[in-house]
C-alpha positions in Angstrom: 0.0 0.0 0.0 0.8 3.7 -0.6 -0.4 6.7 1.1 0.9 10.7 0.4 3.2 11.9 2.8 1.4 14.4 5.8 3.2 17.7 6.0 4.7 17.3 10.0 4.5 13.2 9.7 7.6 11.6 11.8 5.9 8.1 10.9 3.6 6.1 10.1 1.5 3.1 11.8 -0.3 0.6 9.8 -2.9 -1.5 11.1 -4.1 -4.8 9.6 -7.1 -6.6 10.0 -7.4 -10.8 9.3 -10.5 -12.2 7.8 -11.5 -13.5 11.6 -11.2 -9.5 12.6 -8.3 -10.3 14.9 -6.6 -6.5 14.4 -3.4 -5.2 15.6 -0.8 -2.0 14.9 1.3 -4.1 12.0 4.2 -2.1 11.5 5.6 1.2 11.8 7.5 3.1 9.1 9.4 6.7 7.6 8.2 5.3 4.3 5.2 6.5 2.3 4.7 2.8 1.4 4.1 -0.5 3.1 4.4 -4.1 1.8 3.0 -6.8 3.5 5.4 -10.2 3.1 3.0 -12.4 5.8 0.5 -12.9 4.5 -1.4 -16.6 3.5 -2.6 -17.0 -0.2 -6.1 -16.7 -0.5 -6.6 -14.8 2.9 -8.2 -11.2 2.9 -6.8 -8.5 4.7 -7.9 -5.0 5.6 -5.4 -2.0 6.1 -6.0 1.4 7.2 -2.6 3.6 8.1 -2.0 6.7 10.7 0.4 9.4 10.9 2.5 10.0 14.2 4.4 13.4 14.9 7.3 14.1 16.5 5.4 13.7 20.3 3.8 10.8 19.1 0.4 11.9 18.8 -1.9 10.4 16.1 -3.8 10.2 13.6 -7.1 9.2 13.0 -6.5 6.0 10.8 -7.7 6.6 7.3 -10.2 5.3 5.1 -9.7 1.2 5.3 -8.5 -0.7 2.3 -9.2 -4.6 1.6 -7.0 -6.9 -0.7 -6.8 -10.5 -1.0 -3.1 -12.2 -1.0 -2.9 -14.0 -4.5 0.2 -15.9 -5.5 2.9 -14.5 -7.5 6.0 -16.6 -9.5 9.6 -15.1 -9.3 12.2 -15.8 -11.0 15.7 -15.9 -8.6 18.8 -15.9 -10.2 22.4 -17.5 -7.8 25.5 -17.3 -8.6 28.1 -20.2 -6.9 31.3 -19.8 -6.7 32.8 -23.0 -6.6 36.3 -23.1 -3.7 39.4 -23.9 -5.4 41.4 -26.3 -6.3 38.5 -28.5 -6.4 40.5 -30.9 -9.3 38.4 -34.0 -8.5 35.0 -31.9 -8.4 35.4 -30.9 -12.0 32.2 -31.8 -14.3 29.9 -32.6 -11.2 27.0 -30.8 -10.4 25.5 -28.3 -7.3 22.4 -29.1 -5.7 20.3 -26.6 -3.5 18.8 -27.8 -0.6 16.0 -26.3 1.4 12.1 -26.2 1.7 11.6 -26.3 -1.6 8.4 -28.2 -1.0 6.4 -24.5 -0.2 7.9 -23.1 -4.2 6.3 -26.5 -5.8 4.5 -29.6 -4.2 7.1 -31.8 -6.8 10.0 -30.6 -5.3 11.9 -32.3 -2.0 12.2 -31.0 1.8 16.1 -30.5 3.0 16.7 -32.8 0.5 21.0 -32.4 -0.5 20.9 -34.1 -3.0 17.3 -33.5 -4.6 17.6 -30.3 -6.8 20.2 -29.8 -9.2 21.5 -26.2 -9.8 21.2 -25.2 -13.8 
């Protein structure tokens, strides 16, 4: 979310409201903009955001917003650096490990050996 900076605004609160109307005071921030990285896809959400001045004193909260988390594909790029001398290593492969399980229901869980780097 985005908002327009308020003339004698030290910060910013944003509050977020769940789907079961459990609410809470999510983050504070200098920024004019917010992003929200926990959320659960397919869950709504409801945001509404407050300025704070220098003594603290707030806001009202501004008009709510609602948006519903949908999933997104990225595309992550790693570069390995292989140590050296690695003489015997030459011509075998690099494997990534992780939960790799929560990017694609084919793919293994801490598995070392599971996922070959291409």
């Amino acid at each position: 979310m985005s908002w327009n900076a308020v003339g004698d605004a030290y910060a910013y609160e944003v509050r977020r409201i769940d789907g079961n109307g459990n609410e809470l005071i999510f983050a504070r921030t200098t920024a004019t903009t917010f992003t929200d990285t926990g959320v659960m896809q397919g869950a709504t959400y409801t945001y509404a955001g407050r300025s704070l001045d220098i003594s603290f004193n707030r806001s009202a909260f501004s008009a709510p917003v609602t948006a519903t988390a949908e999933l997104r594909t990225v595309t992550l790029v790693m570069n390995v650096t292989v140590p050296t001398p690695v003489e015997d290593a030459i011509g075998r492969s690099v494997y990534i490990a992780g939960f790799l399980h929560r990017l694609d229901d084919g793919l293994p869980q801490w598995n070392p050996g599971g996922v070959v780097m291409t």
